[in-house]
C-alpha positions as CSV (number, residue, x, y, z in Angstrom):
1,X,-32.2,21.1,-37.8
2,X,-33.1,21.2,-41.1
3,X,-36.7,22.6,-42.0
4,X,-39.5,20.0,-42.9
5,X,-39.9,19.1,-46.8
6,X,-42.3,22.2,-48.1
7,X,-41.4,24.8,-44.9
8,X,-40.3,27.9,-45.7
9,X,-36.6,28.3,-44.3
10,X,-36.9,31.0,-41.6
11,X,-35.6,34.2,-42.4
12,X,-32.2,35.5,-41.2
13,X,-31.6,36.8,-38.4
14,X,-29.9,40.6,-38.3
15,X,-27.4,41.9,-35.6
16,X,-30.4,43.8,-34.6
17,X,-32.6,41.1,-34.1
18,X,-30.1,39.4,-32.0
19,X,-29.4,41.9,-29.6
20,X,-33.1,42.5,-29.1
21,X,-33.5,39.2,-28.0
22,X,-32.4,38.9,-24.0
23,X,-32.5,35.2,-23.9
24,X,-30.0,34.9,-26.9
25,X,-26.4,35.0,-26.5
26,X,-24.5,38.4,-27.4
27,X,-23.0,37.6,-30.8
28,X,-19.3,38.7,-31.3
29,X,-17.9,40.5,-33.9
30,X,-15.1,38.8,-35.9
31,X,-11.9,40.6,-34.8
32,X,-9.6,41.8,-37.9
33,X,-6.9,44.0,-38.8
34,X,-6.3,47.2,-39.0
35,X,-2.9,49.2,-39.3
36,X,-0.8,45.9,-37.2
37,X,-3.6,47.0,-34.4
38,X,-6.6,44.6,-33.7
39,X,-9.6,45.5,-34.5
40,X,-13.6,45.2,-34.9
41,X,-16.3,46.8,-37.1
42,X,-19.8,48.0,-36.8
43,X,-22.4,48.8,-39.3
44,X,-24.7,51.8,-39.6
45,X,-27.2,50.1,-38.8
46,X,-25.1,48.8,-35.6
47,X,-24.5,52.3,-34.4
48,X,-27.8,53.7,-35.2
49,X,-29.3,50.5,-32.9
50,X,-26.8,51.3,-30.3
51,X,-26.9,54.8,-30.0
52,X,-30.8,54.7,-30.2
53,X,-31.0,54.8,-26.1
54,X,-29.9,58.2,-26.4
55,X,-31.6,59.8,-28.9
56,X,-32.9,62.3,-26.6
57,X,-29.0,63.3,-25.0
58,X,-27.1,66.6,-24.9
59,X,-23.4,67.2,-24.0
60,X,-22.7,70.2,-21.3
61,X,-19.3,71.7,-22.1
62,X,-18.3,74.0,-18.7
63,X,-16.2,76.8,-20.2
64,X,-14.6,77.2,-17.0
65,X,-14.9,75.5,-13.7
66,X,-17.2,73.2,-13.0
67,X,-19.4,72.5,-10.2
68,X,-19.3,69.4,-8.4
69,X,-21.4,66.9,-9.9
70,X,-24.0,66.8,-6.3
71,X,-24.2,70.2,-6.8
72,X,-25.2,69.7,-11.3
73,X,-28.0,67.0,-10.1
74,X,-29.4,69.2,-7.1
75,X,-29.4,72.0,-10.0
76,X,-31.2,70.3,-12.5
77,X,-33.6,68.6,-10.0
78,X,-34.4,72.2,-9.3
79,X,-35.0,73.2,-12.6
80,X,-38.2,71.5,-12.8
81,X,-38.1,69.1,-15.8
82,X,-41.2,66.9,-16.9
83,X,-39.3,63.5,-17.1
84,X,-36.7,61.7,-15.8
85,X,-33.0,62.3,-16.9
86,X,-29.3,61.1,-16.2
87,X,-26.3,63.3,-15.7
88,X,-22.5,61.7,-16.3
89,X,-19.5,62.8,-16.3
90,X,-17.6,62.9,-19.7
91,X,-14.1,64.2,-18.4
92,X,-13.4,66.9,-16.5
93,X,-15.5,69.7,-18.7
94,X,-18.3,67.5,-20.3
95,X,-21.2,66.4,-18.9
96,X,-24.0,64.1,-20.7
97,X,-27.4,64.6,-19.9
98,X,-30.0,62.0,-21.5
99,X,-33.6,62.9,-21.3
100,X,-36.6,60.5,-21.5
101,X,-38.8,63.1,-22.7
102,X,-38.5,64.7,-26.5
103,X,-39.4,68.7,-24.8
104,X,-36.9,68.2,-22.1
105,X,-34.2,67.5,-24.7
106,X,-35.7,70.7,-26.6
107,X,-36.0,73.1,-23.3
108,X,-32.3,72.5,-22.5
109,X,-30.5,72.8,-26.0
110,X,-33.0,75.7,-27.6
111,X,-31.8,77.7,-24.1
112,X,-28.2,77.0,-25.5
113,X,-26.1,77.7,-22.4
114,X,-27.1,78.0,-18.7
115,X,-25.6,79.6,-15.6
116,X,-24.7,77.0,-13.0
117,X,-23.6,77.9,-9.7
118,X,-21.8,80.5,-11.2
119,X,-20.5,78.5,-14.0
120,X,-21.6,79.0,-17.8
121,X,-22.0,75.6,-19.3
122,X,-23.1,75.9,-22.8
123,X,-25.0,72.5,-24.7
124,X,-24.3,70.6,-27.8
125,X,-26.4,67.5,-29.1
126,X,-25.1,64.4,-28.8
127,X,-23.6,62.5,-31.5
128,X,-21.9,59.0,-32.3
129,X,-19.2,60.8,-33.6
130,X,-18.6,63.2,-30.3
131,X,-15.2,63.8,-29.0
132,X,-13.9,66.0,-26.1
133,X,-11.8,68.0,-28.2
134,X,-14.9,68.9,-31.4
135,X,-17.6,70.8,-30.5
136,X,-20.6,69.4,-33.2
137,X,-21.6,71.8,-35.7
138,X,-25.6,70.4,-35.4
139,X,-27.7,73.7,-33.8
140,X,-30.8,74.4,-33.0
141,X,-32.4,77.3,-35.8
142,X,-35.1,79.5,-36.0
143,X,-36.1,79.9,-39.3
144,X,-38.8,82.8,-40.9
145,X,-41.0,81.7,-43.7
146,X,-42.7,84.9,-44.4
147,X,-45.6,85.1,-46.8
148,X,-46.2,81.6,-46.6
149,X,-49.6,81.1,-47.5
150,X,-52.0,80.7,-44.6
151,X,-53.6,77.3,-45.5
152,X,-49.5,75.8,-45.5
153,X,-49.1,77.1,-41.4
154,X,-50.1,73.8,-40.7
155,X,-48.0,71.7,-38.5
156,X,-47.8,69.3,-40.9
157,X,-46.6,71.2,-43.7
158,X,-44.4,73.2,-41.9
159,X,-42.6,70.4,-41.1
160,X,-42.4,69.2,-44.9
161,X,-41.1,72.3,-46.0
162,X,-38.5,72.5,-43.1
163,X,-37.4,69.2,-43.7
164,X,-35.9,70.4,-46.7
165,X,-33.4,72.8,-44.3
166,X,-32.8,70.6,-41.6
167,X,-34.6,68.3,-39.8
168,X,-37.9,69.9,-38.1
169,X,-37.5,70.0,-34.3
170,X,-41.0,72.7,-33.4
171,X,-43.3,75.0,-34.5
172,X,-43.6,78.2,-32.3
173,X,-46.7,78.7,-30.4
174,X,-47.5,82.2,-32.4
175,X,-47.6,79.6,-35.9
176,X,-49.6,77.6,-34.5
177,X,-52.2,79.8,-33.0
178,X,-52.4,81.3,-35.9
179,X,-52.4,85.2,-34.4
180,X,-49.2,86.2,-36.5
181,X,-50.5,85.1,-40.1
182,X,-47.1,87.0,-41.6
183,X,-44.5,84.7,-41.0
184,X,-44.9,81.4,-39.9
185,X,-41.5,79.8,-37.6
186,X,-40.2,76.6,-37.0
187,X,-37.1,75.5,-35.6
188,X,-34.5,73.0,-37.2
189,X,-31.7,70.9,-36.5
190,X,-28.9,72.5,-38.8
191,X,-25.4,72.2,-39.8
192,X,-23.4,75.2,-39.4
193,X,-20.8,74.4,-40.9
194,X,-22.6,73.9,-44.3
195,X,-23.9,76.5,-46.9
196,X,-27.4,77.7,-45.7
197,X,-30.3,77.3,-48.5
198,X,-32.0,80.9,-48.7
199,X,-34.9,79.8,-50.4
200,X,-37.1,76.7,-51.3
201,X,-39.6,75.7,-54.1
202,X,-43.1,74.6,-53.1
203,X,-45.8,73.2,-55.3
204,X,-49.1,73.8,-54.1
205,X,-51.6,71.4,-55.8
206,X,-53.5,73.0,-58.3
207,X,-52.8,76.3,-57.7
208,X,-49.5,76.4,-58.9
209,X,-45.8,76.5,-57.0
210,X,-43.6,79.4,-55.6
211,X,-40.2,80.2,-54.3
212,X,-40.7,80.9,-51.1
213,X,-37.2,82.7,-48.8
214,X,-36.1,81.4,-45.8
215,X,-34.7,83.8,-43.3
216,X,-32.4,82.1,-40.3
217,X,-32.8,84.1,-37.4
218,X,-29.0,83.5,-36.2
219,X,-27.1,80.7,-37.2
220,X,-24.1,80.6,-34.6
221,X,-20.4,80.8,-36.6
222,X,-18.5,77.5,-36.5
223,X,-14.7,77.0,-37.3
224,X,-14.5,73.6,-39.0
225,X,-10.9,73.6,-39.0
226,X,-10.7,74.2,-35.1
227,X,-13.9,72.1,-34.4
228,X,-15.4,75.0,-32.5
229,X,-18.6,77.6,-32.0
230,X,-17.1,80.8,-30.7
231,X,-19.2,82.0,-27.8
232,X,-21.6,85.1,-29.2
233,X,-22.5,88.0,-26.9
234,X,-26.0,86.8,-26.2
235,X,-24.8,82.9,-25.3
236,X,-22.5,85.1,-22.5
237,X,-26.3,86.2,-21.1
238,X,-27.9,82.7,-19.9
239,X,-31.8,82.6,-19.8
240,X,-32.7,85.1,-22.8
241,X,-34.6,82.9,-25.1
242,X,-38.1,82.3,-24.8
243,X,-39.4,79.6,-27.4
244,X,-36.2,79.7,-29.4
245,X,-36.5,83.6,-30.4
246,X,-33.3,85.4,-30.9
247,X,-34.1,88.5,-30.0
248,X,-30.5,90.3,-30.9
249,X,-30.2,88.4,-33.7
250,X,-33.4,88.3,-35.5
251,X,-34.2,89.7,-38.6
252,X,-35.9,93.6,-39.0
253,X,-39.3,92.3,-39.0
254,X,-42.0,95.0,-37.8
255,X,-41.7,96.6,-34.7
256,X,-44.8,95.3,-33.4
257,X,-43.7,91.9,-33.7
258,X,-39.9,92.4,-32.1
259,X,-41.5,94.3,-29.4
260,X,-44.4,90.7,-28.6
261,X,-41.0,88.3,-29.4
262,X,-39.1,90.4,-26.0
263,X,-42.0,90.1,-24.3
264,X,-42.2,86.9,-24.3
265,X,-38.7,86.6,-23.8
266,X,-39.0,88.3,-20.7
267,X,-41.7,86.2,-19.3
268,X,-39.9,83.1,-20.0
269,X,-36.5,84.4,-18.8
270,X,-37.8,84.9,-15.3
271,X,-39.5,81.6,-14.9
272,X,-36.3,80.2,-15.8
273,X,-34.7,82.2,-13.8
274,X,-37.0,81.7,-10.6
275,X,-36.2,78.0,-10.8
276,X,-32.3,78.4,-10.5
């Protein structure tokens, strides 16, 4: 029906707005062509809306054997997490694992791999793009902004200038207690199969603008031609990271603060490892 004389028309309706809707039909994409083969299309903006359900999802590649998956849920109901969570079998040595809350999601990729019933399974985020056979070069970093002035170890601003490496995913608790004034940390979402950015320009309002170095704590080797991440000596050692600090790998800061970053590791490594 056509809209009365003087009514604004009402606006178009997107694929988005469609599939939000339950009481309207699900559109169809136009089938087409591709290569003799049939074929259908998707936007960006399709994929993004569809994939948005798991936003919060990992992939658990088993190196080896894998347990049963009774034995994965019973595992993972043991290991104590805040919210709830689905586990489904990909193929034969991936698993997915979709969290409802954003920390979960962080707790179980930061950790990197985990020792299950004897089997090491180590965890990749989710993507659109995931297949069996590619392991995704997207990691979870700890970066080192030392020097950074004191007023800028703000959450906020933290986050702004770690944007501009990858996107921000926390702040460690030492930052933002501010009890280790020398370097503030934050840990980013970061592709390791690009060229790392050693350093960042920051204006600071009227009081002028610096270079200020960024120092990645490890950044795991990736082979883009074979897809892979090989496995480093301290992913062999389940349980060894306690708020993303890697320990082996970090930089030589001072002794005093290596020496509070193991500690802490060890605290963390055994409540992890009482819950197993």
């Amino acid at each position: 029906m056509a809209a009365p004389s003087g009514a604004a028309a009402p606006p178009p309706c997107s694929f988005a707005d469609i599939l939000s809707s339950p009481s309207t039909p699900i559109p169809l994409r136009p089938p087409e062509r591709f290569k003799g083969m049939p074929a259908v299309s998707f936007s960006d903006e399709d994929a993004r809306l569809f994939a948005h359900k798991f936003k919060f999802a990992l992939v658990g590649k088993f190196m080896k054997s894998r347990p049963p998956m009774t034995e994965l849920r019973k595992a993972f109901d043991l290991i104590g997490f805040g919210g709830a969570f689905s586990l489904g079998l990909l193929d034969q040595k991936h698993v997915l694992m979709n969290f409802d809350h954003e920390v979960d999601f962080q707790g179980c990729w930061l950790r990197k791999t985990w020792s299950i019933k004897g089997s090491l399974m180590r965890v990749f985020k989710w993507m659109p793009d995931f297949r069996p056979d590619m392991e995704s070069p997207i990691v979870p970093v700890w970066i080192a902004l030392e020097g950074l002035p004191t007023h800028l170890q703000d959450k906020r601003a933290i986050y702004s200038i770690a944007n501009l490496i990858g996107s921000p995913l926390k702040v460690d608790s030492s930052t933002l207690a501010h009890n280790r004034p020398s370097v503030a940390r934050v840990c980013v979402e970061l592709d390791a199969s690009a060229a790392l950015t050693d350093q960042v320009w920051i204006n600071n309002g009227s009081y002028g603008g610096f270079a200020q170095r960024v120092v990645y704590e490890f950044v795991p080797p990736y082979c883009s031609d074979a897809g892979v991440q090989p496995l480093s000596q301290s992913e062999s050692q389940p349980g060894h990271l306690s708020d993303g600090d890697e320990i082996q790998n970090a930089q030589a800061y001072t002794p005093s603060m290596l020496e509070s970053w193991k500690e802490a590791s060890k605290t963390f490594a055994k409540k992890l490892g009482g819950k197993r």
